[in-house]
N, C-alpha and C positions, 0 to 999 in steps of 0.2 A: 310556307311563305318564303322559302328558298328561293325560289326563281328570282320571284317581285324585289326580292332585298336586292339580288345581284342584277337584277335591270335596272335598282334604282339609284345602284352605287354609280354606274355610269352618268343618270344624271347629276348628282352631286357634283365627280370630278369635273362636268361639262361646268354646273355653275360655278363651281369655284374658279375657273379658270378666266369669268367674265368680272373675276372680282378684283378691284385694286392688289398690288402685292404686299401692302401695308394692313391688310383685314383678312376676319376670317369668315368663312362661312359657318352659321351657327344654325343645329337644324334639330328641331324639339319633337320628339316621338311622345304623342299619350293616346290612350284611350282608359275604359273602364275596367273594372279589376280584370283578371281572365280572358281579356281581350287577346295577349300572344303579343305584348310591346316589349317586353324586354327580349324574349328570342327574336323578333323583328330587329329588334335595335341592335343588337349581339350581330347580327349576320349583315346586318349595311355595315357597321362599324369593321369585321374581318373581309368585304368582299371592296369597300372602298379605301381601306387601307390597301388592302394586296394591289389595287391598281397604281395607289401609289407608289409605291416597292421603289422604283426606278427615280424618283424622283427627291428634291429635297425636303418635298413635305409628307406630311401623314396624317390620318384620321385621327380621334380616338374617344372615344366612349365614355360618358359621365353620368351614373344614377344619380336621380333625385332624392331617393332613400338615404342617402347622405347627410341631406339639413334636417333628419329627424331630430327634434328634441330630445336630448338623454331621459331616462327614465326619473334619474335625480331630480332632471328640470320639471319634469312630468307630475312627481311629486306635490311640486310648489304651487300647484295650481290648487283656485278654491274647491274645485272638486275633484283630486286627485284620482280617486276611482275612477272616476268617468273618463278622464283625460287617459287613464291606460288602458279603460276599454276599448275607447277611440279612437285610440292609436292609428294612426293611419291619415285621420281627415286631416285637412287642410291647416286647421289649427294647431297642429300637432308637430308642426314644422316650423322651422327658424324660416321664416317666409324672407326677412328683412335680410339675412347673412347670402342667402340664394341671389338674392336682384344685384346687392355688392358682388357679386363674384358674375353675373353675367355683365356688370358694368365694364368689369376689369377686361372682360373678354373682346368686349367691344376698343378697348383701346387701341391707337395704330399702334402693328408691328413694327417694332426699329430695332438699330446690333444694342439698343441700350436695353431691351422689352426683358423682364423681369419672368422666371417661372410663376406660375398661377396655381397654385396648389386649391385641390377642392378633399372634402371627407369621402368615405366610403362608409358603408351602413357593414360591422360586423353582425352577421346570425349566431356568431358564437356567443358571444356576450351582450349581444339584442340592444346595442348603441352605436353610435357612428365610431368612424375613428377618421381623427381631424388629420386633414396634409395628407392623405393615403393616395388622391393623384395630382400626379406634376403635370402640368399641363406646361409644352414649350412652344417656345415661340416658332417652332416649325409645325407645331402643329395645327394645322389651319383647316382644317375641318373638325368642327367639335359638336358631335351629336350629344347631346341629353335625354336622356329617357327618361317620363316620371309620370303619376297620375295627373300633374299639377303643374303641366310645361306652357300650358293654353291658358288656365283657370283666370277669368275675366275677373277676378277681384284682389284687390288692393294688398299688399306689394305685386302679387302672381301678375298680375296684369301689365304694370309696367315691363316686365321680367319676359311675360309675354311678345310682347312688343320690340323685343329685340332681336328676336329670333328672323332669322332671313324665311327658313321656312317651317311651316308648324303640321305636321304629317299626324293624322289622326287613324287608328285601326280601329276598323269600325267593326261592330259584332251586334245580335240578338242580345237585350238585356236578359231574356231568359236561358240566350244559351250561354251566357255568360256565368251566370247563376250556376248551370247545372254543371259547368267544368269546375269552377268552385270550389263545389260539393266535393265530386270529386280528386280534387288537387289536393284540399285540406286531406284526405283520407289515405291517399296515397302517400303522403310528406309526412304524417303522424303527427300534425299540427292539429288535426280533433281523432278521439280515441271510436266513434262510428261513424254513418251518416248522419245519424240524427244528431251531435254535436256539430259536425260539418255545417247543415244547412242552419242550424242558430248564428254561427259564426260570418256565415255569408247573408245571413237578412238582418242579422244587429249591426254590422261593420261593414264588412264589402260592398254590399249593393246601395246602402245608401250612400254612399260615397261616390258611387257610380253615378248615380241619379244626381248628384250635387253637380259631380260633372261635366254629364251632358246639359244640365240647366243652365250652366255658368263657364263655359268655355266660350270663344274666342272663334272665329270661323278658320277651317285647319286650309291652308297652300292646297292638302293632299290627302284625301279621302283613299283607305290600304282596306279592302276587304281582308277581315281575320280569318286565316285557316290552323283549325284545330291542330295543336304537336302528335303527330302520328302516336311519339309512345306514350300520352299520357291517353288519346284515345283507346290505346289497348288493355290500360288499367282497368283492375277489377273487372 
């Protein structure tokens, strides 16, 4: 997906340049688990910043994995188990903390504009960690990456809706599946395949199917190409 990110950082720079100097361009990457959205999003984020280089502004990249619920919070729910099995869907997420923070994004740029701090999701400790990016007022391209940057339901939807452009990477639901399998097995996230592919048909894949049922029509349809090195795993 190398080339397509760095053809498409050019479009970016081109839109942003049709955009008042007081706004930013705000541009939402999802697809389904396994789809290849974060190294998508990873590689427009480094190939449209480097075009900026020369300039006063710059890109810069923000997971959605960020407004996870703490595990604490996760807790408090009436069915606590579930909620940590579930981890992941939609519910599971501070929906309402995300739409304020894309609100603030939309506000015009001025010398008065405030940093905008967003969380970042640690794996070390399996909760976010709040204020981990600063987002400045030069920064006027700000991509999001997340399952949940389209999702057509209430907050995700307004949150939706703010996005200049909403870039979907499309994939085979089964081939989706079967990288999955793989990825869990590779990461030591399940101890064989056959814990893999439970983890990917209790958790992943429906989540996947929630979706595509319930997303929002994307700007920009990205054919998914498999990561060379995780295609040579196992």
């Amino acid at each position: 997906m190398d080339a397509k990110a760095r053809e498409l950082s050019t479009i970016l720079v081109q839109l942003l340049a049709n955009k008042s100097a007081t706004s930013r361009l705000l541009v939402g990457i999802y697809g389904i688990p396994a789809s290849g959205k974060s190294t998508f999003a990873d590689l427009l984020f480094k190939y449209t910043d480097n075009l900026l280089q020369n300039h006063s502004t710059r890109a810069i990249l923000v997971g959605l994995d960020g407004w996870h619920l703490t595990r604490s919070q996760l807790d408090e729910f009436p069915d606590a188990k579930l909620a940590h099995d579930r981890r992941g869907s939609h519910w599971t997420f501070d929906g309402s903390a995300y739409l304020d923070f894309m609100k603030s994004l939309r506000d015009e740029i001025s010398s008065e504009t405030r940093i905008i701090t967003a969380p970042s999701f640690d794996h070390a400790i399996k909760d976010p960690t709040p204020h981990a990016v600063q987002i400045h007022p030069f920064h006027r391209i700000v991509i999001i990456e997340g399952l949940y940057t389209a999702l057509n339901v209430d907050p995700w939807k307004e949150a939706a809706f703010l996005f200049d452009e909403r870039w979907y990477i499309d994939i085979d639901i089964e081939e989706a599946q079967r990288r999955l399998v793989k990825r869990h097995v590779v990461s030591g996230v399940a101890k064989d395949p056959d814990e893999a592919l439970w983890r990917a048909e209790e958790n992943d894949m429906p989540n996947g199917r929630f979706l595509l049922a319930n997303s929002l029509e994307p700007t920009k349809v990205i054919p998914s190409v498999e990561d060379p090195v995780l295609a040579l795993s196992l």
